[in-house]
KOLPAFI-396875 format. One record per residue (C-alpha): residue number from 0; residue in three letters; x, y, z. Coordinates in steps of 0.25 Angstrom, whole numbers, m for minus. Example, Ala and Ser with C-alpha at 12.3 -4.5 7.8 and 13.67 -1.06 7.14 Angstrom:
BEGIN
0_ALA_49_m18_31
1_SER_55_m4_29
END
This chain:
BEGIN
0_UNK_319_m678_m372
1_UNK_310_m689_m375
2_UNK_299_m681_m369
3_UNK_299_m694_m361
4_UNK_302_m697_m345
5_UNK_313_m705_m349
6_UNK_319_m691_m352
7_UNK_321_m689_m338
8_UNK_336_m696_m335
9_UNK_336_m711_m328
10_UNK_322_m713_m334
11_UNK_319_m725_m341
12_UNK_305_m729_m345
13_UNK_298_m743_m350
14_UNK_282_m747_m353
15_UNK_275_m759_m355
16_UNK_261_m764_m359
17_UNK_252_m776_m362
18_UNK_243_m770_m373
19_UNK_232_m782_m370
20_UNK_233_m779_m354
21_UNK_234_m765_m360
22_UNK_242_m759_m349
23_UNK_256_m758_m345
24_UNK_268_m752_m338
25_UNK_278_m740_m338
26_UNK_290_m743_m329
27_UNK_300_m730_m327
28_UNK_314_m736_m323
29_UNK_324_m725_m317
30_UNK_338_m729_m324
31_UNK_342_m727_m309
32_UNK_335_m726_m294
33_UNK_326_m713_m294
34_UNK_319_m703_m284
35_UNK_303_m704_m285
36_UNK_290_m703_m279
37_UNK_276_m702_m281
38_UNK_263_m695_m281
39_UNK_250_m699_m281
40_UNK_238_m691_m285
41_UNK_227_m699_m289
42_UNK_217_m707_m280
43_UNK_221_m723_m283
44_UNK_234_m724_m286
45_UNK_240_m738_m289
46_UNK_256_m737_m285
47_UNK_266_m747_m281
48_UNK_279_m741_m272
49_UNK_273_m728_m271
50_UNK_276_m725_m256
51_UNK_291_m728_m257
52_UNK_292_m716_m266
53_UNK_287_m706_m255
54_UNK_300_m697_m250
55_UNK_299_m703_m234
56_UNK_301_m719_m241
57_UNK_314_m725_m241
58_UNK_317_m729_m256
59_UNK_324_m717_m262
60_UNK_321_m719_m277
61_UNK_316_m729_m287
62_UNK_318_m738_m299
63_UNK_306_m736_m308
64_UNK_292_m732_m309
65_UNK_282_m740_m315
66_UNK_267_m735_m321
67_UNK_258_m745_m324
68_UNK_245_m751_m328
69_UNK_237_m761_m323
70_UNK_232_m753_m310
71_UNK_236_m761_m298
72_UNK_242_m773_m304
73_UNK_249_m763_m313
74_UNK_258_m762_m299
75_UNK_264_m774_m302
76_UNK_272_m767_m315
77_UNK_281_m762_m305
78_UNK_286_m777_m301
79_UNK_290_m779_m317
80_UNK_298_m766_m315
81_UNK_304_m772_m304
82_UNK_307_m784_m309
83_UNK_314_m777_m322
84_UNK_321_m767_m313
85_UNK_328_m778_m302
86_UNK_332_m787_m317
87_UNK_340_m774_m320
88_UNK_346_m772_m306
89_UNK_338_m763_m301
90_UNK_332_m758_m288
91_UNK_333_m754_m272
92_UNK_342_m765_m267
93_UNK_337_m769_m255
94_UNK_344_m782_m246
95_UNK_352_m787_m259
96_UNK_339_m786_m267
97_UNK_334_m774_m279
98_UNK_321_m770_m278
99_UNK_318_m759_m289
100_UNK_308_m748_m283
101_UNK_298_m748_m294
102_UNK_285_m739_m289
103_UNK_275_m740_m299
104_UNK_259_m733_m301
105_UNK_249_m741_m310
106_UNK_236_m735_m318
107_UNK_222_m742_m320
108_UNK_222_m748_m336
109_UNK_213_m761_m330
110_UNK_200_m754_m339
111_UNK_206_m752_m352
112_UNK_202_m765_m360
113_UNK_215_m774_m358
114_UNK_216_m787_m355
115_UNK_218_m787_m339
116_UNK_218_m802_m336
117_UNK_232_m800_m330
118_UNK_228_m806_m316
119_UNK_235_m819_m317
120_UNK_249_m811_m323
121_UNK_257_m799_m317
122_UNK_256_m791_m331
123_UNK_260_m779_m325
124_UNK_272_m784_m319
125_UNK_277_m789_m333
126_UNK_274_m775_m339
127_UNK_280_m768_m330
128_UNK_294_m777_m331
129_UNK_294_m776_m343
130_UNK_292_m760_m344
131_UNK_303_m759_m335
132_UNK_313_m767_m344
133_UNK_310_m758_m356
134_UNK_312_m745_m346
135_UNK_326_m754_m343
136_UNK_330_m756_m356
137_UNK_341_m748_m363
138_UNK_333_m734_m368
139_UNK_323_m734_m358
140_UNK_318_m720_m362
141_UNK_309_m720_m372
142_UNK_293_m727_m372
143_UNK_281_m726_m377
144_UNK_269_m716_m373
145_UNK_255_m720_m374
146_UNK_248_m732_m372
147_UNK_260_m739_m367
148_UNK_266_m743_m354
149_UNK_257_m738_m343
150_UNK_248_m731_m353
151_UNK_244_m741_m361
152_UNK_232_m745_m354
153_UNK_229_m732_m349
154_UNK_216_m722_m353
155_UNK_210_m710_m348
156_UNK_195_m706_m349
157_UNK_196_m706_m364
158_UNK_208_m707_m370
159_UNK_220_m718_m367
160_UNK_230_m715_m360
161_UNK_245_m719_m359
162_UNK_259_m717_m354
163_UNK_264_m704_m359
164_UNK_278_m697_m354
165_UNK_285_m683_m356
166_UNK_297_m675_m350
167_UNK_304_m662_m349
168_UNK_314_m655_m343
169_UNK_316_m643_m332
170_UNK_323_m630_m333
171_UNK_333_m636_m325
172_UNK_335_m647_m334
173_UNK_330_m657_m325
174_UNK_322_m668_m334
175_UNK_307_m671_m329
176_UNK_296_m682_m338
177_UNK_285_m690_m333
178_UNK_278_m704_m338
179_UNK_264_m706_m336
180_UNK_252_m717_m338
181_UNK_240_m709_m339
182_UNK_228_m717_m336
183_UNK_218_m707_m331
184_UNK_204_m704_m326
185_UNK_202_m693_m335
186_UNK_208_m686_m347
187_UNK_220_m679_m352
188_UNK_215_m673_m363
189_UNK_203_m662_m363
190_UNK_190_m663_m367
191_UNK_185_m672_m378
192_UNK_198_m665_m387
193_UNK_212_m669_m388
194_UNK_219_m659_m380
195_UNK_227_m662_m368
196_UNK_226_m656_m355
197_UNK_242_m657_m354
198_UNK_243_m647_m366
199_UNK_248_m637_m360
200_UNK_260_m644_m355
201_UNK_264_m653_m370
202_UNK_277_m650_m376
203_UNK_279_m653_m391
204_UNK_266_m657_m395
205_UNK_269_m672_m385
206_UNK_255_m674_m384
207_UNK_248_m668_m398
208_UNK_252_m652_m396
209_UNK_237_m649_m395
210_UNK_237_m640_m383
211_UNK_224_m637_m375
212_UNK_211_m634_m382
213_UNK_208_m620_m386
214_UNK_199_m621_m376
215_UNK_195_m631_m364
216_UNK_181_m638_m369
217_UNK_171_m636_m362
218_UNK_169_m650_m356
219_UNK_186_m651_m354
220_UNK_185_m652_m339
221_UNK_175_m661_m338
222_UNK_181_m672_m332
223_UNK_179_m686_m339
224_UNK_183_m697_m330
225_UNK_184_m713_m332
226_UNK_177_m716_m320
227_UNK_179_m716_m305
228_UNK_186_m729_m304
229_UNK_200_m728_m302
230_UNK_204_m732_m315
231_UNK_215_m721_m318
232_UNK_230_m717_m314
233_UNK_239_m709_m323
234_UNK_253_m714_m316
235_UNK_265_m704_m320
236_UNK_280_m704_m316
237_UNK_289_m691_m319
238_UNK_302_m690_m318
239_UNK_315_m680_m319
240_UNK_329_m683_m319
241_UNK_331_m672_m306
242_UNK_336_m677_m292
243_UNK_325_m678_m283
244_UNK_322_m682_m270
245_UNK_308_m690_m268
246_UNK_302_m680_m263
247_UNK_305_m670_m273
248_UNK_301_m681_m281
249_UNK_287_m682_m275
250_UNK_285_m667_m279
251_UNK_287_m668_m291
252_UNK_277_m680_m293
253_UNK_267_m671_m286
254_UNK_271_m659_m294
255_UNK_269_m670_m308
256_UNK_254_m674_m304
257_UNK_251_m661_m310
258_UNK_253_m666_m324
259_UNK_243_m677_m322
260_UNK_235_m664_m318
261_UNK_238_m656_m331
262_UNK_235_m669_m339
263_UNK_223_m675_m335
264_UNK_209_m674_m329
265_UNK_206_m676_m320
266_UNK_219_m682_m312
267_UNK_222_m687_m298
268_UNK_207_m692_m297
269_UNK_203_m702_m286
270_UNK_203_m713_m297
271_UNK_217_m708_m302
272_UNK_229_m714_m297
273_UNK_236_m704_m303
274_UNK_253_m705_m299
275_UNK_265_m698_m302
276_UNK_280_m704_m299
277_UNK_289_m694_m298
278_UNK_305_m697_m302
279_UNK_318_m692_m303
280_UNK_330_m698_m307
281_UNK_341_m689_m303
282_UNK_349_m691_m316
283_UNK_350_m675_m317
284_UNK_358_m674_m305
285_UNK_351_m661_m298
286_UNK_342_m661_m287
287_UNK_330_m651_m293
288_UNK_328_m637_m283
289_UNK_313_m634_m278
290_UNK_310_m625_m291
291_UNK_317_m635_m301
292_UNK_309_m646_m292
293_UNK_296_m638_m296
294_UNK_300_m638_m309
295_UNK_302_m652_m312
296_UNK_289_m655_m305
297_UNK_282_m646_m315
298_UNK_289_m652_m326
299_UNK_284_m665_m322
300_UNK_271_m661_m320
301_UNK_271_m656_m335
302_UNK_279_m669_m341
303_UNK_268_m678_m333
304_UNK_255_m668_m340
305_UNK_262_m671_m354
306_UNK_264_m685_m352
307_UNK_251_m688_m350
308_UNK_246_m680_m361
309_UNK_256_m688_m368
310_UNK_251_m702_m363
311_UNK_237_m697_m370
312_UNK_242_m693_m382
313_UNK_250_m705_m386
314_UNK_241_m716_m381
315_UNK_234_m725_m389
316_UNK_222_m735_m388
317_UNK_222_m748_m381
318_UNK_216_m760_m390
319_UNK_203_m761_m385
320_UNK_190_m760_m389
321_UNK_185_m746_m382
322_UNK_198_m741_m378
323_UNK_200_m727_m375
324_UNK_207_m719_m389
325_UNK_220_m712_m387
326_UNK_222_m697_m390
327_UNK_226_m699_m404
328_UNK_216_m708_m408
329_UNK_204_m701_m402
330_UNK_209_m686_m407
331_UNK_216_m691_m420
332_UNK_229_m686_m418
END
């Protein structure tokens, strides 16, 4: 286990970034068609294909998931990841023709300091091609988490924030993990101090081993907030190697929200676009029962609090002047 999604079988995952647009793209390319679908918690969202993944839409499964930066022209990542997919073969054939089903959700990094003067190229389209090739490339499973991919422009209300990834596996055996760009309205960790809300659910000292405080400082639940513009998202995608159906799928990215929940404050504000994809690949050939259903749900739930702890943790600055430190730099660890 790589403590990774690419843990979960049929799961291949790539990034890339422009460090002077300081953003970038995460693409998720299933080694074969997969069950998903979707849900949507926070109040402005930015998707592309999100209605097709609903259990009454025709389309059954899909190629890839693509998180992305660049807010709304960040949609047009998911072009480049069809574009990489169809050159390898991929894709619902429809009257002679493959058209790869790529639904994609985008975060707001248009504040951070980079150069934005992309209007006259598609950058987003480029970055998201080439995040797909490096997914389809042989290997596949290993990438980097912090500022990179979808995380690298990302920031929350005082620290940077980043891609961060983790995954586990059921009694049952059944393998769960979860990607996600954390990009939030407020913060993951508590207080002023370096303690993560998540602590509770670290395993192996991922994220800095520190537990929660002692005790809760008295200002811990005051909440501090960039603002009232919808400038945020944190866009997630878990996954597990179960057979489900979509809508089974859609419960368990309902059940999964509640990581962002455990992970940050506050979450699924009206300035939040906060989305969850949720996957499953089939690979371990056993439809999951209602309990062992639940049990993946909360497994996803807890692999999606700890990779967003873990998007904190091992994000680092942009190169700007005034830019936000990342956890390691402001608390010296």
């Amino acid at each position: 286990m790589r403590n990774l999604i690419t843990d979960v079988a049929g799961v291949k995952v790539g990034s890339a970034h422009d460090a002077k647009l300081a953003s970038g793209v995460t693409a998720l390319i299933f080694e074969a068609p997969a069950t998903a679908s979707i849900a949507i918690s926070g109040g402005a969202p930015g998707l592309r294909d999100a209605a097709l993944l609903e259990a009454d839409m025709t389309v059954e499964q899909i190629d890839a998931l693509v998180l992305s930066g660049g807010s709304a022209f960040g949609l047009d990542s998911a072009g480049g990841v069809q574009s990489a997919l169809r050159e390898a073969g991929r894709g619902f054939e429809v009257a002679g023709q493959l058209v790869p089903i790529v639904p994609g959700a985008i975060l707001f990094d248009l504040a951070n300091g980079g150069d934005k003067s992309f209007w006259r190229e598609p950058a987003y389209w480029r970055l998201g091609r080439d995040a797909a090739r490096r997914a389809l490339e042989p290997g596949g499973k290993d990438f980097t988490l912090g500022s990179h991919g979808a995380g690298h422009g990302a920031t929350l209300v005082d620290l940077k924030g980043g891609l961060g990834s983790a995954s586990a596996k059921s009694a049952e055996g059944f393998v769960v993990g979860a990607v996600v760009a954390v990009n939030a309205v407020g913060q993951a960790t508590i207080g002023e101090g370096p303690h993560f809300w998540a602590a509770p659910y670290e395993r192996d000292g991922e994220f800095g081993g520190l537990g929660w405080p002692a005790a809760l400082p008295e200002a811990a639940l005051t909440l501090k907030m960039k603002g009232a513009a919808p400038q945020n998202t944190t866009i997630a995608i878990v996954a597990t190697d179960a057979e489900l159906t979509k809508a089974q799928a859609k419960r368990i990215a309902i059940m999964a929200q509640d990581g962002l929940a455990r992970a940050l404050r506050p979450v699924h504000a009206a300035m939040d676009g906060d989305v969850v994809f949720a996957a499953a690949t089939g690979r371990a050939g056993q439809s999951p029962d209602v309990i062992e259903l639940t049990r993946i749900g909360a497994l996803a739930a807890d692999c999606l609090a700890r990779a967003v702890a873990r998007a904190v943790y091992e994000a680092t600055p942009l190169a700007f002047p005034g830019a936000l430190p990342g956890w390691r730099q402001k608390f010296g660890r």
